[in-house]
Every structure is written in C-alpha cells, then in structure tokens.
DOKESE-381545 format. One line per field, with one value per residue (C-alpha): residue number from 0; x, y, z. Coordinates in steps of 0.02 Angstrom, whole numbers. Layout:
BEGIN
num c(NUM|...);
u c(X|...);
v c(Y|...);
w c(Z|...);
END
This chain:
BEGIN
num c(0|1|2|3|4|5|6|7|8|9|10|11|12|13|14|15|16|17|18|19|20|21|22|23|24|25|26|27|28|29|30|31|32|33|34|35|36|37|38|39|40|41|42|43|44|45|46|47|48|49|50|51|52|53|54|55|56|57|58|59|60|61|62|63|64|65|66|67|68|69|70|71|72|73|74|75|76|77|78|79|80|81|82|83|84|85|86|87|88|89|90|91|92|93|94|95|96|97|98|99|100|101|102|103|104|105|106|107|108|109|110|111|112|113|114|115|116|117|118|119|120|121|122|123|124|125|126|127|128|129|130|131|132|133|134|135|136|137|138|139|140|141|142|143|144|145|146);
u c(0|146|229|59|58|228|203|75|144|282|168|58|233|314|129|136|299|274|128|237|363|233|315|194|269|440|501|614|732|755|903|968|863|907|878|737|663|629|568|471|401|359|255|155|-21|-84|94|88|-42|-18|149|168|186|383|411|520|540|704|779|916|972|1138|1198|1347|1390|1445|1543|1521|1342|1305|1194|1174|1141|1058|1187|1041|946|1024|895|971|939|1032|1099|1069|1220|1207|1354|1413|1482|1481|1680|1697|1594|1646|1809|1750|1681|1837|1931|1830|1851|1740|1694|1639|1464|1410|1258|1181|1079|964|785|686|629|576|704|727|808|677|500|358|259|181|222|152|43|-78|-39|71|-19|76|275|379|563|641|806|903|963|1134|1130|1265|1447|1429|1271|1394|1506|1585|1601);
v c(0|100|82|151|312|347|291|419|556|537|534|692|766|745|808|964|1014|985|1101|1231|1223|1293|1385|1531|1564|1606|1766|1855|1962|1854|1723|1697|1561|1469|1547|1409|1450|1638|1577|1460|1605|1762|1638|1539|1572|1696|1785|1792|1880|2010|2089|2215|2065|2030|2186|2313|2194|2158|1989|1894|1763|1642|1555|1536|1701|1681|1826|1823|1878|1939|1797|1705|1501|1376|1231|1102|1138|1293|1425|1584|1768|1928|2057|2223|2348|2528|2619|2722|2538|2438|2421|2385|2247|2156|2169|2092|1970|1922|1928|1785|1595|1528|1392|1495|1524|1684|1797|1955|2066|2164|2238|2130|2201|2121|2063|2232|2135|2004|2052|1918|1882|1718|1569|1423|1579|1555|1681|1646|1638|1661|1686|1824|1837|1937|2002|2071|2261|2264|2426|2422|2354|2285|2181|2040|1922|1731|1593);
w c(0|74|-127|-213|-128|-140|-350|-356|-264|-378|-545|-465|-434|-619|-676|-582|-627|-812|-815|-724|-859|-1002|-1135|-1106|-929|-1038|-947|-1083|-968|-822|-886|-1048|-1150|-1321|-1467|-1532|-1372|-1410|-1588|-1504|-1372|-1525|-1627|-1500|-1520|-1409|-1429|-1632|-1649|-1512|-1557|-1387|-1283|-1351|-1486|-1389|-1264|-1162|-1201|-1136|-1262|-1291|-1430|-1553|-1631|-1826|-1855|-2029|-2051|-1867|-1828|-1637|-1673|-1589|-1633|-1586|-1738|-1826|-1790|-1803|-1758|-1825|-1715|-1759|-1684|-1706|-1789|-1652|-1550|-1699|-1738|-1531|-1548|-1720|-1622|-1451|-1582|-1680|-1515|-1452|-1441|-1604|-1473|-1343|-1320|-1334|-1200|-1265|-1176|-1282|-1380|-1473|-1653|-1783|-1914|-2037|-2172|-2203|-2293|-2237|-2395|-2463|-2452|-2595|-2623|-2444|-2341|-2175|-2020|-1912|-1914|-1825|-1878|-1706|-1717|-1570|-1552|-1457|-1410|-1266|-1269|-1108|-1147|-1269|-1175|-1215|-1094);
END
C-alpha cells in the first residue's frame, strides 16, 4: 500500500511540474534562454498575434555568434537570429567578436525588433499565419560576452 502512494505522489509530482514548465510562462529578461526557445516564445499562439507582448521587449538570449553575417545560433537545430548593432559601437563589438574563442558560447543582452532585413510575404501563395522573424538590437557594449 505504502509503494502506491509513494508511486502516485511521484506521478502527481512529475505532472505538476510539467505544467509549471509551459512555454507561455517564458520570462524574456530574467536568464538567458536558447535561441529556438525565443522563436518558439514570438510565434506561440496567443503571442503571434499580439505583437506588444515581445516587440520592444528586453531579451536575454545565448547562442553561437557567426561573425560572418552577425547571426546568434542555436547549434541544436540551426535557428538563427541577427543582431542588429548601431554604428556608433559597432567596430567595438565586431572586435569583441573576432577577439573571441569561435567555441565559446556567446550571452547578449538586448531589444527585441523584428528582423529589418527580411519582408514576410507568401508562401506556396496562402498567406502565413503566423511567423515572426525577431532580431536582437545590441545597443550596449557591455550587454555581449563569451564563456
């Protein structure tokens, strides 16, 4: 009797705990999260459709940086996002950049916008639902660091 109750505390336990780990409940500026993970987040339902809840929004994110096209990676699965730098810190930070170890992952602090090189159109001619393409604005050289 004594093993049953412990079995389903155990089951009630990994059942609460899943249901507290809900994509929804994705807090963008408390720790850094994967980059699939903020894809994920800006084109859940609920999230898609209402812009204001990530646009302008801070956003801690890590990643691999490729310092060829400015882009943070998700290694896991290759999902990318670009980093947009203003000009006034941009040479500081291509050189932080190049200065790093290729290896080393890379944490940015920063504003989420939507991606202002990419134009959302059709698709197999039906129009897209649903699909936000966020890019990061690294607007401080402090906010970039490798591990």
């Amino acid at each position: 009797m004594k093993i049953k109750s412990v079995l389903f505390i155990v089951i009630l336990s990994i059942f609460t705990l899943s249901q507290s780990c809900s994509r929804e409940e994705l807090i963008l500026n408390e720790d850094y999260i994967n980059v699939s993970d903020l894809w994920r987040y800006v084109n859940q339902k609920g999230i898609c459709e209402d812009a204001t809840k990530w646009l302008n929004k801070e956003v801690k994110v890590k990643g691999y940086i490729n310092a060829n096209n400015f882009n943070l990676c998700d290694i896991r699965n290759g999902t990318n996002i670009q980093i947009c730098i203003p000009d006034s810190i941009y040479s500081i930070i291509i050189d932080k950049v190049n200065s790093s170890n290729e290896s080393s992952m890379c944490y940015i602090k920063g504003i989420l916008i939507e991606n202002p090189y990419i134009i959302i159109g059709l698709l197999d001619n039906k129009p897209i639902k649903c699909s936000n393409i966020p890019a990061i604005y690294l607007y401080n050289i402090e906010d970039i660091y490798f591990k």
